[in-house]
C-alpha angles and dihedrals in degrees: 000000000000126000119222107212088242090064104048089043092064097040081054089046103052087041088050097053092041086057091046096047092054108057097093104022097054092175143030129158095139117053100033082200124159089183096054090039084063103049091044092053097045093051090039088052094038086052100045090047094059105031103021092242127130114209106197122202115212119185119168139171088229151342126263099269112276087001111126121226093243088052094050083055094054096047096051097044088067080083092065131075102168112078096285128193112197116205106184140190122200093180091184089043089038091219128156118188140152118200122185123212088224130022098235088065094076090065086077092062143035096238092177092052091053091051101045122130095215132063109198136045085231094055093056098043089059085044096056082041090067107018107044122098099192132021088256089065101040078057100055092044101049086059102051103093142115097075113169104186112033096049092062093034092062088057118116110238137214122247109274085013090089103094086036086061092045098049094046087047093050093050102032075067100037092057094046090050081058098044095052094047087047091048084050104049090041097245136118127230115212092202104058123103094236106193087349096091091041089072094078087047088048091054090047096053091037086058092038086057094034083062094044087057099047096055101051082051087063090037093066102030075059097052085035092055089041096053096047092051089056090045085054097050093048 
């Protein structure tokens, strides 16, 4: 069977743009978007051209079974050769890891910042407050803040909004691991959202505080209410 060149220039045209729009999203069996493909591609491109790393964005459904998230990384970084940072999204496992192909590569980047569970300084000061068990740990905790993922991640979603909450997570993450490399290495990226990803991290910490507040609020009108009823019984 023959093939017009119509044809077979649209077969090398879709494989062509398949092998281009996952470069940098390796993986996706979770979001199915054009639009934060997109996104992802141009930043990752924009990255490798002018540092010579390639960030790597992994989001699958679930992990092979009894395989851990840091051994399905490595498995996946022996296709690459170039210096390569995986950051990588199992929904149904809700795991969250970054894995880089050579340790001096996390000096680019605070991994430990990305990854972190908490937001605000003041939210994990209020944590370590009520969590921590020695001053060593209070310490530790209190410092552990600026986390652009997890925090997002932990919000309750909307029905339809779930794969929404995943991409602007991803890729709230994704663009502070490429700020921070770019930082490092002295260079700007065009393509970068700048203070533009920090918003969803803004409303989070503006809720966070908005209920801190509020329940101090209800803390003293309660001692308040309980002081005046024992006033009134003397």
């Amino acid at each position: 069977m023959k093939i017009s060149r119509g044809l077979l220039a649209l077969i090398l045209t879709i494989c062509f743009t398949t092998a281009l729009t996952a470069e940098y999203l390796y993986k996706d069996t979770v979001v199915h978007n054009p639009s934060f493909s997109a996104e992802i591609e141009k930043l990752g491109s924009e990255l490798y051209q002018k540092t010579g790393i390639s960030l790597r964005l992994i989001m699958v459904r679930e992990l092979p079974h009894g395989e851990s998230i840091v051994d399905f990384q490595r498995q996946i970084m022996k296709d690459f050769n170039e210096p390569t940072i995986l950051l990588t999204f199992s929904e149904l496992d809700s795991k969250v890891d970054i894995l880089a192909s050579d340790v001096a590569l996390y000096e680019y980047f605070d991994k430990k910042q990305v990854l972190s569970p908490v937001a605000s300084p003041v939210q994990a000061f209020l944590m370590a407050l009520i969590y921590s068990k020695s001053f060593e740990s209070f310490k530790e905790m209190s410092s552990n803040y600026g986390g652009t993922i997890i925090p997002l991640l932990a919000q309750k979603a909307k029905d339809g909004e779930q794969l929404g909450k995943y991409s602007g997570s991803m890729y709230n993450g994704y663009v502070d691991i490429a700020e921070q490399i770019a930082a490092y290495k002295g260079i700007v990226l065009e393509n970068a959202a700048g203070n533009a990803n920090k918003v969803s991290i803004l409303v989070v910490k503006i809720l966070f505080y908005g209920f801190i507040i509020y329940g101090i609020y209800l803390y003293i009108k309660r001692k308040l209410y309980i002081r005046r009823q024992n006033r009134e019984k003397q």
